[in-house]
C-alpha positions in Angstrom: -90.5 32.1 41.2 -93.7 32.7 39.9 -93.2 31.7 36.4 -91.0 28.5 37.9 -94.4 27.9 39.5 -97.1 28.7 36.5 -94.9 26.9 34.2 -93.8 30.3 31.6 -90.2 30.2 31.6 -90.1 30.7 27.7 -88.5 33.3 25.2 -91.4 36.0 26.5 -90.2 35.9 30.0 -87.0 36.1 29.1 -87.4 39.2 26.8 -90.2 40.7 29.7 -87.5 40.6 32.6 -84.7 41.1 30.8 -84.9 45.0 30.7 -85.7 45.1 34.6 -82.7 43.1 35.0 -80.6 45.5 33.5 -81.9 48.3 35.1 -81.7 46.8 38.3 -78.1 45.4 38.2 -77.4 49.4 36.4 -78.7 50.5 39.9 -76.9 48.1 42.2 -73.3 48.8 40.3 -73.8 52.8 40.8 -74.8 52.4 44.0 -71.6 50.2 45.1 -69.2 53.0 43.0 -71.0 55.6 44.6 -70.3 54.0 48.3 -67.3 52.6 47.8 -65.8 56.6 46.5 -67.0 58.1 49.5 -65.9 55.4 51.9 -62.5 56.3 50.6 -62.7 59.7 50.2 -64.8 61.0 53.1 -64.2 58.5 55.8 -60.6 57.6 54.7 -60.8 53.9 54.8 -58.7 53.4 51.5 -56.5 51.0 53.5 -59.7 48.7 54.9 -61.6 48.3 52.0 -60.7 44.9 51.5 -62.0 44.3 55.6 -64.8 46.2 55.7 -67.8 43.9 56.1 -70.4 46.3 54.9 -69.1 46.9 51.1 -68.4 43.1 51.0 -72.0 42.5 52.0 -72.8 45.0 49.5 -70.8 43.2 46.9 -72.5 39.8 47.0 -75.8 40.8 46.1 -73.8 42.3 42.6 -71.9 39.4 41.9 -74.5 36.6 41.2 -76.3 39.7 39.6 -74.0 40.2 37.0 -72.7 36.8 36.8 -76.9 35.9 35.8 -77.9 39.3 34.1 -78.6 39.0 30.2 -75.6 39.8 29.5 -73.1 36.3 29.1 -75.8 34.1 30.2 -76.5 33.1 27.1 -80.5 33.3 27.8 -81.6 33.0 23.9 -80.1 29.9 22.1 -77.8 30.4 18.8 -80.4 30.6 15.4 -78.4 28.5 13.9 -79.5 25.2 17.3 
């Protein structure tokens, strides 16, 4: 929001955030795995994961993450446009 607001949104933001981004949707992938193998391990809810409203609350966070990380969004334009 802040560069939105100051007006920056150029290839130097871009290349700034884009390792925090990574690092950030690395976390929030290894955090789902790591709570979605124990809810099915250690509680035994193998059956329920596609009910259980805490891991799909977990999940949405994820999805627009990865759908908007650096990797397919196509942040820097071809070198050839």
């Amino acid at each position: 929001m802040a560069a939105l607001i100051r007006g920056k949104v150029d290839e130097a933001w871009i290349v700034a955030t884009r390792r925090w981004t990574i690092t950030a949707w690395f976390f929030l992938t290894a955090g789902n795995l790591v709570g979605a193998w124990w809810s099915y391990h250690v509680l035994g809810l193998g059956r329920l994961l596609g009910v259980d409203p805490v891991k799909n609350a977990a999940f949405m966070p994820w999805l627009p993450g990865h759908c908007l990380s650096p990797f397919g969004t196509g942040a820097r334009a071809p070198a050839d446009a």
